[in-house]
C-alpha positions as CSV (number, residue, x, y, z in Angstrom):
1,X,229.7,-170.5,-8.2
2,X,232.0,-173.2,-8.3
3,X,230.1,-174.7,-5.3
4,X,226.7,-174.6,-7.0
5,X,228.0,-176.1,-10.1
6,X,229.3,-179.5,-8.2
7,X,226.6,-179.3,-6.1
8,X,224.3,-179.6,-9.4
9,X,226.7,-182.0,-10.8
10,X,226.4,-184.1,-8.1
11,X,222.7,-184.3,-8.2
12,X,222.6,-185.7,-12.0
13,X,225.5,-188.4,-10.8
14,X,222.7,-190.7,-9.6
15,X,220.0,-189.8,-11.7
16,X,217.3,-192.6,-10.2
17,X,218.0,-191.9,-6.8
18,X,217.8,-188.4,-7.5
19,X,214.2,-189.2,-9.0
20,X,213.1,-191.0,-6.5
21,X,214.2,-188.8,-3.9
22,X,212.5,-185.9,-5.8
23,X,209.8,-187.6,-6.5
24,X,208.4,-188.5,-3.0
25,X,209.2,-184.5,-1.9
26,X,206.8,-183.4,-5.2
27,X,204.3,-186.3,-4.0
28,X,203.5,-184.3,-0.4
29,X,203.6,-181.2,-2.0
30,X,201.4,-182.5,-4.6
31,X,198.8,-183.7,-1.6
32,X,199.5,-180.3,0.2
33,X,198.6,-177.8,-2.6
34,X,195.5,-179.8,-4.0
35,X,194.5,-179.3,0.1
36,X,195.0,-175.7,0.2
37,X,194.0,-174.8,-3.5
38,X,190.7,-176.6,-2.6
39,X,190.7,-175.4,1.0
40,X,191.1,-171.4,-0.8
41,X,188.2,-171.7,-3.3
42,X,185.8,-173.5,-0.7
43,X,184.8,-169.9,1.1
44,X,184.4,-167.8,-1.9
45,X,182.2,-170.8,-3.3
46,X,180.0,-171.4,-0.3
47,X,180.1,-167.4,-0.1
48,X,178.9,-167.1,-3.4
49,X,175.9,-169.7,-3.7
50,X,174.8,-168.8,-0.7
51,X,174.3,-165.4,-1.9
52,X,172.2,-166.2,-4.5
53,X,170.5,-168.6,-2.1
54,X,169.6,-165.8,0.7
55,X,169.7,-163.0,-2.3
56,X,172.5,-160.8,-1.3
57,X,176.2,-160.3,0.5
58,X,174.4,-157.8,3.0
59,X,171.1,-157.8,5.0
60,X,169.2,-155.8,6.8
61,X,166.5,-156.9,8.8
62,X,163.7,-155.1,11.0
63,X,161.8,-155.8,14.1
64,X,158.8,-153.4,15.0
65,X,158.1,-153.4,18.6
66,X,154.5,-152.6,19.3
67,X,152.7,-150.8,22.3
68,X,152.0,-154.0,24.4
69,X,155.8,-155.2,23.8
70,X,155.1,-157.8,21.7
71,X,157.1,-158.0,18.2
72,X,156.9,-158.7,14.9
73,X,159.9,-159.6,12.5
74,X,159.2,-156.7,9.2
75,X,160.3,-153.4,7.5
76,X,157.4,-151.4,7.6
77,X,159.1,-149.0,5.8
78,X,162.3,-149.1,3.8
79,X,162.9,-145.2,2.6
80,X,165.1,-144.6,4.9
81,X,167.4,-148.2,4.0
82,X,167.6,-147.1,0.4
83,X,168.4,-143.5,0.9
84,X,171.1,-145.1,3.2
85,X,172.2,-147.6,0.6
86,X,172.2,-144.9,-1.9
87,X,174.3,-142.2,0.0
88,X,176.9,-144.9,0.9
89,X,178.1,-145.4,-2.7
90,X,178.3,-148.9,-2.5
91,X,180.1,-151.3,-5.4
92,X,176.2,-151.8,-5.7
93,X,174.7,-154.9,-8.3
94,X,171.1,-154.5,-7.1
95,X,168.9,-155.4,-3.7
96,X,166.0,-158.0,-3.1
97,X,163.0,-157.9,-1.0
98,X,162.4,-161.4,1.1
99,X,160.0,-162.2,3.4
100,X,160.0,-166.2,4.6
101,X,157.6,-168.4,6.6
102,X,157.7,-171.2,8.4
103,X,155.3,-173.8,8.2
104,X,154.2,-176.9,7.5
105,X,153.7,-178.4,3.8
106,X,150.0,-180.9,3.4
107,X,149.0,-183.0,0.9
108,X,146.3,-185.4,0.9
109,X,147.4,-186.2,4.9
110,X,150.6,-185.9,4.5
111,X,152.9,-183.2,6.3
112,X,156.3,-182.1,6.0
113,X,157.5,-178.7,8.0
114,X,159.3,-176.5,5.5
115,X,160.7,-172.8,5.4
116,X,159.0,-170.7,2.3
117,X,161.2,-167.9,1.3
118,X,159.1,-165.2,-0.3
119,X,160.6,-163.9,-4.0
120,X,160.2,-161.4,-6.4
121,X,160.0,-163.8,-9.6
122,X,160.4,-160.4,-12.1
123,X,162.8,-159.5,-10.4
124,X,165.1,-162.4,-9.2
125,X,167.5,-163.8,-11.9
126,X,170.1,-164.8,-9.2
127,X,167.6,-167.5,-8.2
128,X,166.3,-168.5,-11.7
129,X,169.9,-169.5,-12.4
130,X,171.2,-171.0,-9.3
131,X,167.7,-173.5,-9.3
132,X,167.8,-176.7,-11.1
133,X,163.9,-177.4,-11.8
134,X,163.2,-181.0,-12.5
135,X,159.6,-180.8,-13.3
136,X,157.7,-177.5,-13.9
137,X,159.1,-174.4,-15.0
138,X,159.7,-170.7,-13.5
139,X,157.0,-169.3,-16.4
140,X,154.4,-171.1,-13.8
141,X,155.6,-168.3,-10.8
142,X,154.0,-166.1,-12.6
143,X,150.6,-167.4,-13.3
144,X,147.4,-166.4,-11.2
145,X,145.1,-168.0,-9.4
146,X,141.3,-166.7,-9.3
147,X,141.3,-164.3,-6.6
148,X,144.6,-162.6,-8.8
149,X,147.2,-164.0,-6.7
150,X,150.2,-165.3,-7.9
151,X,149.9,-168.8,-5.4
152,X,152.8,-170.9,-7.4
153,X,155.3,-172.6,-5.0
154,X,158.5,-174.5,-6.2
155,X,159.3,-177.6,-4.0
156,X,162.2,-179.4,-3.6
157,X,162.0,-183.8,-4.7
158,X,162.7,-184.9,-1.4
159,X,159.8,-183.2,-0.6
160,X,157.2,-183.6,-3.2
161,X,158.2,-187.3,-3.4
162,X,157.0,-187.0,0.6
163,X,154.0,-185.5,-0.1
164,X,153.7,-187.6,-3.4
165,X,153.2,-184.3,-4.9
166,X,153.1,-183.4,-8.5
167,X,153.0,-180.2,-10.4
168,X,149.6,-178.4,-10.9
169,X,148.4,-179.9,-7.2
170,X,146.9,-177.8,-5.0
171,X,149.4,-177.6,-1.9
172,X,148.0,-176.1,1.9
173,X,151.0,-174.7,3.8
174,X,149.8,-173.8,8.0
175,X,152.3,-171.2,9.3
176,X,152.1,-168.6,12.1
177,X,151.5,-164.8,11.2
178,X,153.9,-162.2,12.5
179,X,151.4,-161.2,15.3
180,X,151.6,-164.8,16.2
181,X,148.2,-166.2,14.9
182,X,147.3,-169.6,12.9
183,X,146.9,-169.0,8.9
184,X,146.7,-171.1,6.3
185,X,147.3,-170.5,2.6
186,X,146.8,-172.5,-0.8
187,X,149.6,-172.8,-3.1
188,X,149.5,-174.2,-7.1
189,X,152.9,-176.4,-7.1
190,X,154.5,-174.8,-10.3
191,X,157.8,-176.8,-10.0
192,X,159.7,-179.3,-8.5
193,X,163.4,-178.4,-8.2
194,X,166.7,-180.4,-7.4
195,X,167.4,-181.3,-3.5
196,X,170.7,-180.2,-2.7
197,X,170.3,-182.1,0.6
198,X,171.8,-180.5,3.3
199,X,170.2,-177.2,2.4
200,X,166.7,-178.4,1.0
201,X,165.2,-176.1,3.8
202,X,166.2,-172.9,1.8
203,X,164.6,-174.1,-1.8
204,X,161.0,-173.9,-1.4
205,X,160.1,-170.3,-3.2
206,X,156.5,-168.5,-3.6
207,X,155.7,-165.5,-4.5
208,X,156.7,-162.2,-1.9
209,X,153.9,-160.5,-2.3
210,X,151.5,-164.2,-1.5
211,X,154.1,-164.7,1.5
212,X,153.3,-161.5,3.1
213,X,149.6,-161.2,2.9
214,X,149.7,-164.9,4.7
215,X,151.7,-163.5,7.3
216,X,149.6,-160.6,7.9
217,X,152.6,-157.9,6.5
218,X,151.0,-155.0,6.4
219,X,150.9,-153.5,2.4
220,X,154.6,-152.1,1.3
221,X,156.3,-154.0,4.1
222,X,158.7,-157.4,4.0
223,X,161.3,-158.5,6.2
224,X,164.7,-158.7,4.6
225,X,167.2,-156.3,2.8
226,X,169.4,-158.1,0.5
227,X,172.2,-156.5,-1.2
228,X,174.5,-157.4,-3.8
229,X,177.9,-156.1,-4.3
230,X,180.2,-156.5,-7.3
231,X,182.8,-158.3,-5.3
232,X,183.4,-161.2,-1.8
233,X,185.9,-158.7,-0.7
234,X,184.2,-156.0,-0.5
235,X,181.6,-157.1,1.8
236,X,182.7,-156.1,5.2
237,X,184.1,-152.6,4.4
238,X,180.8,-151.9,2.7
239,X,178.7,-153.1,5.4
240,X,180.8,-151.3,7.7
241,X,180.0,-148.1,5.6
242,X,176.5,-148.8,5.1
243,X,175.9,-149.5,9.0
244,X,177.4,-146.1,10.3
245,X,174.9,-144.0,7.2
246,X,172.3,-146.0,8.5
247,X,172.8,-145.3,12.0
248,X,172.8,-141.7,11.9
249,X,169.3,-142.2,10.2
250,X,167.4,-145.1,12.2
251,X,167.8,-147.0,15.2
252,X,169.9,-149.4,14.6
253,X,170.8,-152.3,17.0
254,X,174.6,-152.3,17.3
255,X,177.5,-154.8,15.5
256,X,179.5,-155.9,18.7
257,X,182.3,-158.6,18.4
258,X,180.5,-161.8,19.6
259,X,182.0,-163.8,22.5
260,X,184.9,-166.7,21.0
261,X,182.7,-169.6,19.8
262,X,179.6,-167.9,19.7
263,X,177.6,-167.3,15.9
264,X,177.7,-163.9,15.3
265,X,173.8,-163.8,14.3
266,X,173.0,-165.5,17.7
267,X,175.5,-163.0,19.5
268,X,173.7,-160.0,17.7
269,X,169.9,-161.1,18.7
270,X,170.8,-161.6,22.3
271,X,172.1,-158.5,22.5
272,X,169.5,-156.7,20.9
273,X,167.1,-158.4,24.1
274,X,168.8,-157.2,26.5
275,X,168.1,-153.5,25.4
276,X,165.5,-150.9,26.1
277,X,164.0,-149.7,22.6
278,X,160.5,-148.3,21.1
279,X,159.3,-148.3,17.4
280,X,161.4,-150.2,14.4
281,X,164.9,-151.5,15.3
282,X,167.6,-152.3,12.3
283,X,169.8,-155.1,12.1
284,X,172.7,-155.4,9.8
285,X,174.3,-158.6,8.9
286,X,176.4,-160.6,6.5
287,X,176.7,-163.3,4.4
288,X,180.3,-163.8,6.1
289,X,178.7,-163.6,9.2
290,X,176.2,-165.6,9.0
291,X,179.0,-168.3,7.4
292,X,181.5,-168.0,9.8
293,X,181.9,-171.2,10.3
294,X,182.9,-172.0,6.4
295,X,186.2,-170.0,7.6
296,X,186.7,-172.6,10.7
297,X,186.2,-175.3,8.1
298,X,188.7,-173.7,5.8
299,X,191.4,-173.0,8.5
300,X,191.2,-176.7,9.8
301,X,191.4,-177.8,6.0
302,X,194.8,-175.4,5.8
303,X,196.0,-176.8,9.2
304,X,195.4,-180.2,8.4
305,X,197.5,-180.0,5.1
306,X,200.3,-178.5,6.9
307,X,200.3,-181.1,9.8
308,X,200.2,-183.4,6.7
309,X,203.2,-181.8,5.2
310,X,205.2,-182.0,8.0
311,X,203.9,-185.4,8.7
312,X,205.5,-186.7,5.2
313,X,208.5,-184.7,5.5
314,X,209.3,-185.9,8.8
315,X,209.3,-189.4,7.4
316,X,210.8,-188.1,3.6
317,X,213.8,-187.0,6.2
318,X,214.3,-190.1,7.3
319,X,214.9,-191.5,3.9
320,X,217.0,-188.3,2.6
321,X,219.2,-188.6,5.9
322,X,220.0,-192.3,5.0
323,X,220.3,-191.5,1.4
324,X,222.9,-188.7,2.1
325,X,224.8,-191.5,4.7
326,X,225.4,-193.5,2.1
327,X,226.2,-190.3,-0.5
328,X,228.7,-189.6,1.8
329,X,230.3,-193.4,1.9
330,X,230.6,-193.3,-1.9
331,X,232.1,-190.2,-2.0
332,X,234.7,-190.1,0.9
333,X,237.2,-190.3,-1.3
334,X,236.5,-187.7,-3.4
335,X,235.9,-185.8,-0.3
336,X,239.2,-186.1,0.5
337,X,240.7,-185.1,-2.8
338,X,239.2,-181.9,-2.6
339,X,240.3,-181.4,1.3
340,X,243.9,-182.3,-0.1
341,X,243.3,-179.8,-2.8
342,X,242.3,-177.1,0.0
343,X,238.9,-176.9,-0.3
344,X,237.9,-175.9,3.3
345,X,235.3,-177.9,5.8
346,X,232.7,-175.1,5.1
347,X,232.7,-175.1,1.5
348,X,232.2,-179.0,1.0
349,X,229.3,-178.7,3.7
350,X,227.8,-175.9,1.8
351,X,228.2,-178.5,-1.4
352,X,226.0,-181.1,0.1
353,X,224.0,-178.9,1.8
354,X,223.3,-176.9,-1.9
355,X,222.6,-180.3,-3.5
356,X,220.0,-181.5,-1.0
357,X,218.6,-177.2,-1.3
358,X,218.1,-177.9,-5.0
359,X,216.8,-181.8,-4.4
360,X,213.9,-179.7,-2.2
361,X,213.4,-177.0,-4.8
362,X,213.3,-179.4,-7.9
363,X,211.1,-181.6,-5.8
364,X,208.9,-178.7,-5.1
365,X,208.8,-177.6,-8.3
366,X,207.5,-180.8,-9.7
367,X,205.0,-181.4,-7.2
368,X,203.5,-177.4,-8.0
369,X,203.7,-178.2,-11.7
370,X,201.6,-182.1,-11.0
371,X,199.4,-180.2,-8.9
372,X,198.5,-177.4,-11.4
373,X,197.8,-180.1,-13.9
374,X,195.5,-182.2,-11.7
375,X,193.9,-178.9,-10.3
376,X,193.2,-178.2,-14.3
377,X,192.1,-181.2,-15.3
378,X,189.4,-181.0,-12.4
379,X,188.6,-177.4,-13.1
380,X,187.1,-178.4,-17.1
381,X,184.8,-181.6,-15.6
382,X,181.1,-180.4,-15.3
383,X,179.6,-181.8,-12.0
384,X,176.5,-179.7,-13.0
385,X,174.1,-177.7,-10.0
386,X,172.2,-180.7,-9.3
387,X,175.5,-182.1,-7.8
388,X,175.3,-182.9,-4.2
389,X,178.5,-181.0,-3.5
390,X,177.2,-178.2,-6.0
391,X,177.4,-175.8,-2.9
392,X,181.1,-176.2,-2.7
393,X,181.3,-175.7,-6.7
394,X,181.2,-172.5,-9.1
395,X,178.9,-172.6,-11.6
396,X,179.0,-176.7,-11.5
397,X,182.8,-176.8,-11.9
398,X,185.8,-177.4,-9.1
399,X,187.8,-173.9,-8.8
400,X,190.7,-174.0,-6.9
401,X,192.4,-170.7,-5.5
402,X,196.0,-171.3,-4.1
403,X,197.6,-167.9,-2.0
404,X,201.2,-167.3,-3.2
405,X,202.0,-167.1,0.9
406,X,200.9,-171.0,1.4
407,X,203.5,-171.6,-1.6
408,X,206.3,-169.7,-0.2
409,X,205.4,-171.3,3.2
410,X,205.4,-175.2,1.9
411,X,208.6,-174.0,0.0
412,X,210.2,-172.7,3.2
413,X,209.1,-175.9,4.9
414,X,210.1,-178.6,2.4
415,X,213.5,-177.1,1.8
416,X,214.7,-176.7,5.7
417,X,213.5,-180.1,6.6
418,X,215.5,-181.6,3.5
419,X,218.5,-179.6,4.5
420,X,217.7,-180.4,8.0
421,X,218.0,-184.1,7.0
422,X,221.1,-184.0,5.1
423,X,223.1,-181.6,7.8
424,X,224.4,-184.4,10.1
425,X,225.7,-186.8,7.3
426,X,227.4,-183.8,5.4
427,X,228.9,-182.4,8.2
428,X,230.2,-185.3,9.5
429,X,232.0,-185.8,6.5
430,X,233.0,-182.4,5.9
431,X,234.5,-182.8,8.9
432,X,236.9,-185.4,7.9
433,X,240.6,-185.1,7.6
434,X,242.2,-185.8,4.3
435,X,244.4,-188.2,5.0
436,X,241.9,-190.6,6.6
437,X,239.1,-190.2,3.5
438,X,242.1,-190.5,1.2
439,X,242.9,-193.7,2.5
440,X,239.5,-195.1,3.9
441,X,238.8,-197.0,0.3
């Protein structure tokens, strides 16, 4: 006790070296945890818009594979998916129907190719609040055209300002059917919705049912399964669940580890090629599969903030180690008083090395505590879902998620590279006899 209390002591004696000492240690672990509370929000974000993008956390999709081996991408029948959703008690929310062509977008000359994801508009609320709508409005979905169809279409700007498109123009969109033939179909634009850029081919919407009549599904059929669970976490145990009830009901094309750097999707159609099958296939993916790469992006975003940890501790140590050098040179004298008093070499090693300890923990502290008010400060600004980074965002705002491990870790870090750097000075003058420090000065 004794030891800790000059050890603390000794801290306060030079309060502005102290301070500055302290402060650059809380500086990197300010930078560090910023990095990994960013870094541990950025997958559950991503995971999360692009659920309501795609319209679930699991998918199923079908492939029907006719007499002359040609296919065609659709569930013709779904009874047996929901009796299988149903019997696997999932943490269930609810489960959308999507069908999606590709095609390309005219106007007056003009062509732009686009994907046109197929939606239940009474149904989809995810949607409704994850579009920003510029021009138009979602009431316009629902309006018919002559024949009885609901033909509305939401574009994004990038595009309409393309086609130089404005709502209430007639829009022809050219796709291929699922048996492969050349259709075209007339859509109304209802609205014209915020481009979030990088993912503006995933925002043009129609109606399901208008979708599949243009690609020849046959009545009652689509071609994806969405579902939405209550929680992120729970999404590979579920699907796990949910794939083996399935499989004892349909054919199901099986969920093999892919090959290292290969996208699981891709790894799960080529497989599915190389086998002999009749009739409807299954396919069961997920929204973490299909964003596996978010989790490389997030593990080089942790690695990099620990390579930049080190990186400024590694040059923090150089100052500490000086720092504690000339500590040492103040204080030989007194480090011979208590040697003379019969304080033993280990004890006035375990002094220094306590005060540089608690340097590193104070430091640490106040870099936590800087970086919790920066993270909250960021947390209450607005960037809105019309913000280009709006896919990295929750609900328009920054969220930050910060693992108590990564602490404890950075903490572990810090603290034996600031020991580390103090060590050699202190033990060099722990190591000195009294006589000599008594009479050095």
């Amino acid at each position: 006790m004794k030891t800790v209390l000059i050890a603390l002591r000794n801290l306060s004696r030079q309060k502005r070296r102290t301070i500055l000492l302290g402060g650059a240690i809380a500086f990197g672990i300010t930078i560090v945890t910023l990095i990994n509370g960013f870094a541990g929000s950025f997958v559950e974000n991503v995971t999360e818009n692009f659920s309501q993008l795609l319209a679930g956390h699991i998918f199923v999709a079908g492939t029907e594979r006719l007499e002359d081996d040609r296919e065609r991408i659709l569930i013709p029948d779904d009874t047996e998916l929901l009796a299988a959703l149903e019997a696997s008690e999932l943490p269930l929310v609810t489960f959308s129907k999507r069908s999606e062509l590709q095609g390309a977008v005219i106007f007056q000359g003009e062509s732009v190719r686009q994907s046109v994801v197929g939606a239940d508009w009474d149904e989809e609320e995810f949607l409704r609040e994850r579009l920003v709508l510029l021009d138009g409005s979602f009431e316009n979905m629902l309006r018919v055209d002559p024949a009885g169809r609901r033909n509305g279409i939401i574009l994004t700007e990038a595009i309409a300002d393309r086609l130089n498109a404005q709502v209430d123009d007639l829009i022809l969109v050219r796709m291929t059917t699922v048996d492969g033939q050349q259709n075209v179909g007339e859509f109304r634009l209802a609205a014209i919705s915020y481009d979030p850029g990088l993912f503006g081919q995933l925002s043009a919407y129609a109606d399901l049912e208008y979708v599949n009549e243009l690609l020849l599904v046959p009545e009652g059929s689509y071609q994806t399964l969405g579902v939405f669970l209550e929680d992120l976490e729970q999404i590979d145990p579920s699907a796990k669940i949910f794939y083996e009830e399935l499989s004892s009901r349909v054919d199901v094309a099986p969920r093999s580890d892919p090959e290292e750097g290969e996208n699981p999707i891709a790894a799960l159609f080529n497989d599915d090629d190389e086998e002999e099958w009749e009739g409807v296939r299954f396919r069961v993916f997920t929204l973490n599969e299909i964003l596996s790469e978010v989790q490389q992006i997030v593990n080089l975003l942790n690695q990099a903030a620990l390579v930049i940890l080190v990186v400024l501790f590694v040059i923090i140590m150089v100052g500490i180690t000086n720092t504690f050098r000339m500590i040492m040179y103040e204080r030989v004298r007194e480090i011979g008083t208590m040697r003379a008093l019969g304080m033993q070499q280990d004890r006035v090693l375990g002094s220094f090395l306590l005060e540089a300890l608690f340097l590193a923990l104070g430091g640490v502290l106040g870099g936590l505590l800087l970086a919790g008010v920066i993270m909250l400060v960021l947390s209450q600004i607005y960037l809105g879902l019309d913000s280009p980074i709006f896919i990295l965002l929750k609900n328009g705002y920054f969220t930050f998620t910060l693992l108590p491990r990564q602490v404890a870790t950075n903490t572990l870090i810090v603290a034996g590279l600031t020991v580390l750097a103090a060590l050699f000075p202190s033990r060099k003058a722990a190591r000195m006899a009294p006589v000599d420090a008594l009479r050095s000065i």
